[in-house]
C-alpha positions in Angstrom: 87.7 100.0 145.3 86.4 99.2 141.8 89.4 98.1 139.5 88.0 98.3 135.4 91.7 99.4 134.2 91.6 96.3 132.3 88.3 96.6 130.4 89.1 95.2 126.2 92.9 94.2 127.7 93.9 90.2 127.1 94.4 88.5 130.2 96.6 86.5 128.7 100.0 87.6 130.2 100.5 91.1 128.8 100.8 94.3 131.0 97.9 95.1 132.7 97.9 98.0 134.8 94.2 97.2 136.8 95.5 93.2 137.9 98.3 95.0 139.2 97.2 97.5 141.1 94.2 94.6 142.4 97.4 92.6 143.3 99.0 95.4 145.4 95.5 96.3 147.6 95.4 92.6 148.7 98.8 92.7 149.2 98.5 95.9 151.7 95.8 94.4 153.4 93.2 97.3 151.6 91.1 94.4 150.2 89.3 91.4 152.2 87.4 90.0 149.2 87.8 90.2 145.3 84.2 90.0 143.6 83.9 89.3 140.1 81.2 88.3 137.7 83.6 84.9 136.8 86.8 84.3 139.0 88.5 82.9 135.7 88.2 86.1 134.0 90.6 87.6 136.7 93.5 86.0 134.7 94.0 84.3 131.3 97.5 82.5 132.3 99.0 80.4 134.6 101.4 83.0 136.1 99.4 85.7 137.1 96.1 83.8 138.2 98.5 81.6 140.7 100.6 84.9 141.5 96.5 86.4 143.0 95.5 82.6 144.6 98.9 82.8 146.5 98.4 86.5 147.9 94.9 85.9 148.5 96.0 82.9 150.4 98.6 85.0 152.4 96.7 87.7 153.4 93.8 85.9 154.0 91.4 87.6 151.2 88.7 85.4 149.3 87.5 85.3 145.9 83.6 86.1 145.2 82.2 85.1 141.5 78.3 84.6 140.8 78.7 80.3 141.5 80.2 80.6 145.2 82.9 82.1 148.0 86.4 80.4 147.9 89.1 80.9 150.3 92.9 80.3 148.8 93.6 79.1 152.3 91.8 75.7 152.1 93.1 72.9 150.4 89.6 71.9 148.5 89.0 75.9 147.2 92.6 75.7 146.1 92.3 73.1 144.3 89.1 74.1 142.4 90.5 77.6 141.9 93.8 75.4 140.0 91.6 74.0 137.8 89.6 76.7 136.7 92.7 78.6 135.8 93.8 75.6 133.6 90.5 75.3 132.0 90.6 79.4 131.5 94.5 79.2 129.7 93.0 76.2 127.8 89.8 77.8 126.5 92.3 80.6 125.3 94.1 78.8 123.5 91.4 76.9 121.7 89.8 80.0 120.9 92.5 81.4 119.2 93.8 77.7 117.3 90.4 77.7 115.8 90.6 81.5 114.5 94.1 81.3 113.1 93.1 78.0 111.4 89.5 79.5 109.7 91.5 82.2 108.7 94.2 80.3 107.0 91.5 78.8 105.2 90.4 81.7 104.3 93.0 82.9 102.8 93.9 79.8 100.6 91.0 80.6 99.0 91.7 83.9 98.1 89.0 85.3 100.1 90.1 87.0 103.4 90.9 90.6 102.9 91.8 93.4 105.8 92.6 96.7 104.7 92.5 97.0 100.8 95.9 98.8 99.2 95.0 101.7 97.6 94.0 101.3 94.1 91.6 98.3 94.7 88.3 97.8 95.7 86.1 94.9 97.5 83.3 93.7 95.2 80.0 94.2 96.8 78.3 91.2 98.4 81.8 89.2 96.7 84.2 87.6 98.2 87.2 89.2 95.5 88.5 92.6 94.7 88.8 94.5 91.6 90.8 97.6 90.5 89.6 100.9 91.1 87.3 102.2 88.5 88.5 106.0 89.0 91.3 106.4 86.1 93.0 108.6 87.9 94.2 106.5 90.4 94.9 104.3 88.2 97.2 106.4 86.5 98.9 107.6 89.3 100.0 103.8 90.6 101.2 103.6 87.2 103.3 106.3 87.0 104.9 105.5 90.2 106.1 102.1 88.4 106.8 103.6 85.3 109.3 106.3 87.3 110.7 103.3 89.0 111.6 101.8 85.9 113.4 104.4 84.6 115.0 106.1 87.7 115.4 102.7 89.8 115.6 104.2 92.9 112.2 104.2 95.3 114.2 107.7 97.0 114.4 109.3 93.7 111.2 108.5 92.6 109.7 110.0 95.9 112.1 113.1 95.4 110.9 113.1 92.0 107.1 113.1 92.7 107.8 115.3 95.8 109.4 117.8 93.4 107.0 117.8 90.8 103.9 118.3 93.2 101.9 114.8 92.3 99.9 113.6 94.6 99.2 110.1 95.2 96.0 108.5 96.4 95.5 107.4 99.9 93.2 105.4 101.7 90.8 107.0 104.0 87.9 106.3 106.0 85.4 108.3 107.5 81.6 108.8 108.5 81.2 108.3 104.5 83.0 105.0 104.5 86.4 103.9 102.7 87.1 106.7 100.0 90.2 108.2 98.5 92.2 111.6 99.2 95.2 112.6 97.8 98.1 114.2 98.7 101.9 114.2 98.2 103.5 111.1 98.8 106.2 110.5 102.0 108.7 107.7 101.0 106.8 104.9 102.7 103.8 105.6 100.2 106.0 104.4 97.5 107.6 101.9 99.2 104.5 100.3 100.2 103.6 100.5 96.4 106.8 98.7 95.2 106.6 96.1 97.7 103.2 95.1 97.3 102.3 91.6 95.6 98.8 92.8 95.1 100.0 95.4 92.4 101.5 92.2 90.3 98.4 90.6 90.5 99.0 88.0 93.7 97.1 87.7 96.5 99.6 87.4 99.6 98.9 86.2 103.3 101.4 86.0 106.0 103.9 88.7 104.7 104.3 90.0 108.4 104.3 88.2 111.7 104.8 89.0 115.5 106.9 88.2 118.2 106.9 88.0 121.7 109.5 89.5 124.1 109.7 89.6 127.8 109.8 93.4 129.5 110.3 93.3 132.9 109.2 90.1 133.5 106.0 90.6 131.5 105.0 89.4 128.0 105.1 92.0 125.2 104.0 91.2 121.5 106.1 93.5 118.6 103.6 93.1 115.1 104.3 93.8 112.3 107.7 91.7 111.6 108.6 91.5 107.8 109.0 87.7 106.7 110.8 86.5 103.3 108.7 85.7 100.8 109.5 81.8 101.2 107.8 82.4 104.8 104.6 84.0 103.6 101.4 81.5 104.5 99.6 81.5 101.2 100.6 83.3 97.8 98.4 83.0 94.8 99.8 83.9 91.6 97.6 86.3 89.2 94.3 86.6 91.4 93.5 89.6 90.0 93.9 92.1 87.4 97.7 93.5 88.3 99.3 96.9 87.6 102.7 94.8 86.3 103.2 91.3 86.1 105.1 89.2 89.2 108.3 88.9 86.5 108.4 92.9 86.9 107.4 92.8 90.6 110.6 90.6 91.0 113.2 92.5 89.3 111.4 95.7 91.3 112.4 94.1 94.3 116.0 93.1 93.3 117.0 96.2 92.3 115.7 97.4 95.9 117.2 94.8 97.7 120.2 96.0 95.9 120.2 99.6 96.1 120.2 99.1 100.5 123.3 100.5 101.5 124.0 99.1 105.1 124.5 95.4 103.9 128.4 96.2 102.5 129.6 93.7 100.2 126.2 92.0 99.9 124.5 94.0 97.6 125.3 96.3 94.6 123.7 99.6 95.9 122.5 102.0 94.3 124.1 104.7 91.3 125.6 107.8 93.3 125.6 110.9 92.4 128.6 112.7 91.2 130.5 113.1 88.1 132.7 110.4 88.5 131.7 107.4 86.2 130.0 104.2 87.6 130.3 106.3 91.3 129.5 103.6 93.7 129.3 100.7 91.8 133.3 100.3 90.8 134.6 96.9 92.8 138.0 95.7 92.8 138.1 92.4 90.6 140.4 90.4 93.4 139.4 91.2 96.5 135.6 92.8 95.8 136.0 95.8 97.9 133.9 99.2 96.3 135.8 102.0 95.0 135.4 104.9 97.3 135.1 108.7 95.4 137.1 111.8 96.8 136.5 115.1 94.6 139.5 117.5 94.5 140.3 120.3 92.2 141.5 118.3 90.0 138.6 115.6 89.4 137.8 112.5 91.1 139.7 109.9 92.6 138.7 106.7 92.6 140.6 104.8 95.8 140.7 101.4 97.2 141.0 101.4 101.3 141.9 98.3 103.4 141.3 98.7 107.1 144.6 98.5 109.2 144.9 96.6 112.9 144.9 99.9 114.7 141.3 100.5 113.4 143.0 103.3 110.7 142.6 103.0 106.5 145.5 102.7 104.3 144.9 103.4 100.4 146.3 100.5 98.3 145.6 102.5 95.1 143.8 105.0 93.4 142.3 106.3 89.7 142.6 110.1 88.8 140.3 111.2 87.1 142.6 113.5 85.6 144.3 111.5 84.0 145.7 110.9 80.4 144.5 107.6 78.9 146.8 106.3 76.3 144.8 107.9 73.1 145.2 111.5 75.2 141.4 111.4 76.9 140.8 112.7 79.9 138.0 112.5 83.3 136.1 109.5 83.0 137.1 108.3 80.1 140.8 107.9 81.5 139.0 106.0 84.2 137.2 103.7 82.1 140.3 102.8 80.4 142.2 102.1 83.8 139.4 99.4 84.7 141.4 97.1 82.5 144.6 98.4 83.4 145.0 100.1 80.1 145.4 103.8 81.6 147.5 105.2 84.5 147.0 104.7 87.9 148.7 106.0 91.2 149.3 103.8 93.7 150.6 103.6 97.0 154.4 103.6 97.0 155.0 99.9 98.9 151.6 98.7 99.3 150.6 95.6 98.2 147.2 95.3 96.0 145.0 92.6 97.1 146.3 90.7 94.4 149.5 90.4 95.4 151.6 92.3 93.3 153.3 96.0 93.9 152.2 99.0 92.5 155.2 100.7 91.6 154.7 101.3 87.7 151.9 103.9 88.0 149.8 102.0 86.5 146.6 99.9 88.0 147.7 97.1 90.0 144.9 95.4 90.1 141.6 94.7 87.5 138.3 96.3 88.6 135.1 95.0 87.8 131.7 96.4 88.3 128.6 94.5 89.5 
C-alpha cells in the first residue's frame, strides 16, 4: 500500500490521517516493511515516531530508508532509530527558533509585511509601504472614520454605509496580481478598519497569536488569538503616512471597547435607541447598576432591578417619564430633573434603595449618575 495522505502536513504532532492509517496496517499485520526515502521523516515528535518503533517492534515489521534496513526488535536498531528521532524533534525546533527570531528582527525594523490592509501599498524593490495613490480609496477609508466620529458606533456606521449603498475597497488577488474591488461593506470590514494601527500611522507585529489544544489526544493549533496591545512584539509609532493620528486611533478604540455590551458593569456601552433620554447609559450613583427602559402607553420608565435569591428581579425604583417636574415639564425633561432627585419618582412600596434609605415619599431615593 502507498500511504502519501500526509504530503505538505507537519509531522510535528498534529492530526495526520496517512501516519495513522500506516500505524493501523502494521498493526493488522498488512505491512512487513515500511520504506521511506528518510526514516526520520516518518515523524517529527517523540510520541508518534516511538508509538511506530514499538508496533514495528511487536509485529515484527522493519523500517527501509535509502542508508540501511532496521529491525525495532534488536537492541542496537533500536537504539539508532531513538536517536534519529531526537535528532529529527531537535532539527524542528531549530528550524523554527531561527525563523521566529529573523522574523522578529524583521519586524523591529519595520520591514516585514504579510498581507497589506487595504488602502496601502508595498513600494517596489522597497522595504516600506505607502498609501494608495487612487483618491478614491482614499476617500472612502476616510469616510468610514469620519462616520465613526460622528455616529460612534462601528454597527451604525456599517448600517449606515449598508443603507446608503457605499462601497468600500477590498483587497483582492488574482492572475493580475494584488488589485482593488469594491463592494458593500459587512461589519468585519469596518471593524478591521477601526482596529487597525496601520491607519494611525504604526506599524504593529504580534497583534495575534496561537495556541495549542489537545483533541483527542492529538495536538491542535487555534491562530489567530487577539492579544492586548501591551502584548504586541513590536509597535512603531508614525512609520508611515496615517489616515488619523494614534491619539484618535485610541479614543476609536475606547469608545469601542465601551460600546461591548456583554461585559455588564465594566463598560459604558453604547447610546440605545429609543425616546427615553440617556437610554442605556443612566447608572444608579450608589450602587452603579444601569437603568433598564420599559415603554408603556404612557412613556418610558426608567427602573432599577436587583436580582433576588430565588433567581427572580425585584424593582427598587423607577422614573416615569410622564411625569411632572417641579416647573410643570414633562417626558424627559421630568427625567432629567429626577437624576438629582429634584422631580418625582415611584418607588417600590418597602424596598430599600441601595443606599439604604426607603422610598416612601414618591420621590427618587437614590442619586443617578451617568457614565
Amino acid at each position: 500500500m502507498v500511504v502519501d495522505d500526509d504530503l505538505a502536513i507537519s509531522g510535528d504532532g498534529v492530526k495526520r490521517p496517512g501516519f495513522e492509517r500506516l500505524l493501523v496496517a502494521i498493526c493488522e499485520g498488512h505491512a512487513g516493511a515500511v520504506l521511506t526515502i528518510e526514516a526520520s521523516r516518518l515523524a517529527r515528535n517523540g510520541r508518534d515516531w516511538h508509538t511506530l518503533l514499538e508496533f514495528c517492534g511487536l509485529v515484527d515489521c522493519l523500517i527501509v530508508d535509502e542508508d540501511g534496513v532496521y529491525d525495532a526488535r534488536l537492541p542496537n536498531d533500536r537504539l539508532v532509530l531513538g536517536m534519529v528521532g531526537v535528532m529529527s524533534e531537535m532539527e524542528l525546533s531549530l528550524f523554527r527558533q531561527r525563523v521566529g527570531e529573523a522574523r522578529v528582527l524583521k519586524a523591529k525594523r519595520g520591514e516585514l509585511f504579510g498581507t497589506i490592509a487595504v488602502g496601502y501599498r508595498k513600494v517596489a524593490h522597497e522595504d516600506r509601504i505607502e498609501k494608495e495613490p487612487d483618491q478614491r480609496v482614499q476617500q472612502a477609508i476616510t469616510l468610514v472614520f469620519k462616520k465613526f466620529a460622528e455616529l460612534q458606533s462601528v454597527r451604525q456606521v456599517h448600517r449606515w454605509l449598508r443603507q446608503e449603498g457605499i462601497a468600500l475597497p477590498n483587497t483582492a488577488y488574482g492572475p493580475q496580481g494584488r488589485h482593488v474591488v469594491w463592494k458593500l461593506p459587512i461589519y468585519m470590514a469596518v471593524y478591521g478598519i477601526m482596529t487597525n494601527p496601520i491607519y494611525a500611522g504604526a506599524y504593529a507585529y504580534g497583534r495575534s497569536t496561537h495556541r495549542i489544544r489537545l483533541e483527542q489526544g492529538r495536538k491542535r493549533i487555534v491562530r489567530g488569538v487577539r492579544q492586548t496591545q501591551e502584548n504586541w512584539s513590536v509597535l512603531i509609532l508614525d512609520h508611515h503616512e496615517g489616515y488619523i493620528s494614534w491619539t484618535e486611533y485610541e479614543r476609536n478604540i475606547e469608545v469601542i471597547a465601551h460600546n461591548a455590551g456583554n461585559k455588564g458593569l465594566m463598560v459604558r456601552r453604547a447610546v440605545r435607541r429609543g425616546a427615553a433620554l440617556l437610554s442605556g447609559l443612566l447608572r444608579c450613583g450608589h450602587c452603579g447598576r444601569k437603568m433598564q427602559v420599559n415603554y408603556a402607553k404612557g412613556g418610558a420608565s426608567l427602573l432599577l432591578y436587583r436580582r433576588q435569591p430565588s433567581g427572580g428581579r425585584r424593582a427598587l425604583y423607577l422614573i416615569r417619564g410622564n411625569a411632572r417636574g417641579p416647573s410643570g415639564e414633562c417626558g424627559s425633561a421630568a427625567i432629567a430633573s429626577a437624576i438629582g432627585c429634584g422631580g418625582r419618582a415611584q418607588g417600590d412600596r418597602g424596598a430599600r434603595c441601595p443606599g439604604g434609605r426607603w422610598s416612601t415619599t414618591g420621590r427618587a431615593c437614590c442619586p443617578a449618575s451617568s457614565l
